[in-house]
C-alpha angles and dihedrals in degrees: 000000000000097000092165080051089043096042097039088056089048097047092049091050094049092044092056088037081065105034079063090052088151098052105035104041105014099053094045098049093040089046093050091041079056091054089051087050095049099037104025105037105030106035097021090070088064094051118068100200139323113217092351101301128094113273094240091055087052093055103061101073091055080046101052090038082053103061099031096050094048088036090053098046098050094043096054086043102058089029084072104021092061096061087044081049094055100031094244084130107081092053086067093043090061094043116094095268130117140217098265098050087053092057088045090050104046097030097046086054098051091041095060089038084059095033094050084047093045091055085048095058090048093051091052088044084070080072111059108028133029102244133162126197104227094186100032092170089053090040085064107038090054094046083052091054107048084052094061101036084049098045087046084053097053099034076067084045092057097042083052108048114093095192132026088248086070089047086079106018097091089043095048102034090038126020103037093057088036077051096059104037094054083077106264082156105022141051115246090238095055090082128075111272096262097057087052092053084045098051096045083083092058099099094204090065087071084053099050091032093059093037096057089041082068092052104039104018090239124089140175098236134022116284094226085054093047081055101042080046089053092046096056107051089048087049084051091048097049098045092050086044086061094048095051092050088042100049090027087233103183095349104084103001 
């Protein structure tokens, strides 16, 4: 294992992640305070309470979930895009560093971007509901997790765009609706039976619905379903990350 490779890729992503402060950490954190106006303010003073919680306390997990998931996968995706963009690839691809040192290295960057904006929205979350972690340790793991699953999604969605239009065409077709469907601001059994049927399909309900277990100790689906959910779509990233570097799909055709 390369470590210095490894290392070098994640400080210079991390160094660029800080020197677009406005961008990266500002917009994220003022569009989700906004949610919490809009939802838990507004509409959460018509709702008493949904599962027994204040409305405003059961939306921060979809809203950290939100912003991490979207946040991860961008990151990882123009993390990678840009070098294919400039050329710069295929510098790397000819140093001796192999598939496996270039993942650590992009996706390790992008996950702690989104993790380290993920901790920020729920500190600002302190500020506007009174909320309380019942699992801490499973609050962070998941949230861990998702950052990496998400980073490793978007770190495929940038080898295979060939614009940046379809940079953000699969987060923002996609993910974002997947994202609030999954019930970021619902329970799950508050639909007919048929939508929740319907929505079970929906793979981002296991990841909210773990995430906000570990905050409210209730939860749509079962947890051990939310991390077998998680496992596998890191395991499906993975293995299609091995099969691009190995067939050189989009990297060097």
């Amino acid at each position: 294992m390369n470590l210095t490779a490894v290392a070098s890729i994640y400080r210079y992503e991390m160094a660029r992640f800080f020197r677009t402060v406005a961008q990266s950490i500002v917009s994220p954190v003022l569009s989700t305070s906004l949610y919490f106006v809009v939802f838990g303010t507004a509409i959460g003073s018509r709702i008493e309470s949904v599962e027994g919680h204040s409305y405003g306390a059961f939306i921060v997990p979809g809203l950290i979930m939100l912003s991490v998931m979207t946040q991860a996968t961008s990151n990882a995706s123009f993390g990678i895009y840009f070098p294919k963009f400039i050329g710069t690839i295929y510098e790397l691809l000819s140093a001796p560093v192999n598939f496996l040192e270039i993942t650590l290295g992009y996706v390790g960057a992008a996950a702690t971007k989104a993790l380290f904006i993920g901790v920020i929205i729920l500190i600002t979350a302190f500020f506007f509901v009174d909320i309380s972690i019942a699992h801490p340790f499973w609050m962070l793991g998941f949230l861990i997790l998702t950052c990496v699953s998400f980073s490793l999604l978007g770190f495929i969605i940038g080898i295979w765009a060939g614009n940046f239009e379809q940079l953000q065409l699969i987060p923002l077709l996609i993910i974002t609706p997947l994202v609030f469907l999954g019930g970021s601001f619902y329970s799950i059994t508050m639909l007919p039976p048929v939508w929740q049927t319907i929505t079970m399909f929906n793979p981002v309900v296991y990841l909210i619905s773990g995430f906000r277990w570990a905050f409210l100790d209730t939860a749509d689906v079962p947890v051990g379903l939310s991390l077998l959910a998680i496992a596998l779509f890191t395991g499906a990233c993975l293995t299609a990350i091995w099969w691009i570097f190995r067939t050189g799909w989009r990297i060097r055709q």
